[in-house]
N, C-alpha and C positions, 0 to 999 in steps of 0.2 A: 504494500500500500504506500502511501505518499509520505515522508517522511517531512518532519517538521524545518523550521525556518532554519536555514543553514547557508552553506555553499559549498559549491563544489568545487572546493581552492581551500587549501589550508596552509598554514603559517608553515615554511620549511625551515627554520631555524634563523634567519636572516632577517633581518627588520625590514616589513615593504614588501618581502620575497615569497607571492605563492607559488603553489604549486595543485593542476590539475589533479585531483583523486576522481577514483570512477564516479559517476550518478551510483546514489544509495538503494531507487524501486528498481526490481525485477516486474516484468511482465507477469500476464496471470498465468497458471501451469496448464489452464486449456490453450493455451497459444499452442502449444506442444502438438494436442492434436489435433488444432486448426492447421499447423502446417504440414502434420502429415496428410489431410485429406485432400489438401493443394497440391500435394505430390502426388498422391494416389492420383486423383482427377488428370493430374497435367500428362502424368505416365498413361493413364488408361485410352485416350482418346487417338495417340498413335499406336497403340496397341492392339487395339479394337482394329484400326483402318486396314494395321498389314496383315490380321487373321485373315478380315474378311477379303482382304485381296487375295488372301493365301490360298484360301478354299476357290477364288473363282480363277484365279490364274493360276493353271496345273503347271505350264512349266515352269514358276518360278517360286514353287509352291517352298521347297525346301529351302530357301535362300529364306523368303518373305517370313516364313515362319522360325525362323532360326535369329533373323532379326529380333519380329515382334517377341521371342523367347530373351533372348538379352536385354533388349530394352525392359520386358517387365523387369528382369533380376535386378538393373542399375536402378530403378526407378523404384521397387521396394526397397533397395539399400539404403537408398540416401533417405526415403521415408524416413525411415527405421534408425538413421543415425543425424541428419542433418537436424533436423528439427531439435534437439536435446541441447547439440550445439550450439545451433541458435540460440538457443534460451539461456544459456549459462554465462553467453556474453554481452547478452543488450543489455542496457540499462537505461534508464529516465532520471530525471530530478526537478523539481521546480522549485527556487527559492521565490524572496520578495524581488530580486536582483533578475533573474533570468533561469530558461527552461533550457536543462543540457540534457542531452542523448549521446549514448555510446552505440556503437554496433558495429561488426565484425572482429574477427579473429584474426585472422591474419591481413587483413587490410581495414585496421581500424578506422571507425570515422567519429571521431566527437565533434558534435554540434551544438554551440552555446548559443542561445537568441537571448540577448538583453531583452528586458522585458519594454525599453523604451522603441524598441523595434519590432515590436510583434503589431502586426497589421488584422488578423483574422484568427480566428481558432475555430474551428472546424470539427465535428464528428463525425465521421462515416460509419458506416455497417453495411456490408455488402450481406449477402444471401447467407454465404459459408459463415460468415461471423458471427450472422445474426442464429443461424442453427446452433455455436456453441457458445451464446450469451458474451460476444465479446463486440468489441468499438476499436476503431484507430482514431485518435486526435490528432489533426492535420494543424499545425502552428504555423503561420504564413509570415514571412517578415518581408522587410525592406532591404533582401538580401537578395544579389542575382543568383547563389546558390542555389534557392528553393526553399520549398516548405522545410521544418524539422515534421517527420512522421514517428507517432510512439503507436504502432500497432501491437495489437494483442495485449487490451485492457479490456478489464471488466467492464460491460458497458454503464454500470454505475458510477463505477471508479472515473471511467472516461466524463461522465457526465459532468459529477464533481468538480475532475480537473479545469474540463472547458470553463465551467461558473471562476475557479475560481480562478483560472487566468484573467478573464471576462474583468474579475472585479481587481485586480492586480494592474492589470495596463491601466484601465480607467482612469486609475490614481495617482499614474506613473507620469511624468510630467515628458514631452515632445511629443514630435508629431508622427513617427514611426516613419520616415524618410532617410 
């Protein structure tokens, strides 16, 4: 859940001198298998295409099908292993100060939006999400980067958040440019 007023920068021994520490929130643990069913789905639809090529085109029947047999096995793998991954490295954080996001492993990305920068806050739920009770908050700034995206929250949690970003910029003084 959201932890309390903080930052995600603490004193490194030097006066003046922070230093980034991860966001404190983890994602909710159905994120886990929301994106296994994203994998399943996105494996299953080339899978399905080259059976049923397989059955109707005899001579390439052994090829087609020996494909679609691989593809399932890499596409249950990553199922099966990417998604845990995932989770164990994203992180969020909102102080009064600004909303950061960490994410990936091996090509980390942290993204800090001053809160005097945040332009929109946003909640989506697509189909998938909405089947395992989850929300993404889409934070939009005055940044050519892009949104910061903190998908795979509760959609309470996310709800909370938006309000309380909502109420956090309001009070934040410029003009988000």
């Amino acid at each position: 859940m959201e932890a309390a007023a903080g930052t995600a920068a603490e004193p490194t021994g030097a006066p003046g001198v922070r230093r980034l520490r991860p966001p404190n929130n983890t994602l909710d643990a159905r994120a886990v298998s929301w994106w296994r069913a994203q994998w399943l789905l996105l494996t299953a639809a080339p899978v399905a295409v080259l059976c049923v090529l397989g059955v109707l085109i005899t001579p390439a029947r052994t090829w087609l099908l020996g494909v679609a047999v691989v593809l399932a096995v890499l596409g249950a793998a990553c199922a099966a292993l990417l998604p845990r991954w995932w989770f164990g490295v994203h992180r969020w954080e909102v102080t009064d100060q600004a909303v950061y996001v960490r994410t990936g492993f091996f090509r980390q990305e942290w993204r800090i939006a001053p809160m005097s920068r945040i332009q929109t806050v946003d909640t989506v739920r697509g189909p998938l999400e909405q089947l395992f009770r989850l929300s993404t908050v889409i934070v939009t700034t005055a940044s050519s980067k892009g949104a910061l995206h903190i998908a795979g929250l509760d959609h309470e949690t996310a709800a909370a958040l938006a309000e309380r970003l909502t109420h956090i910029t309001q009070g934040t003084p410029g003009d988000a440019t």
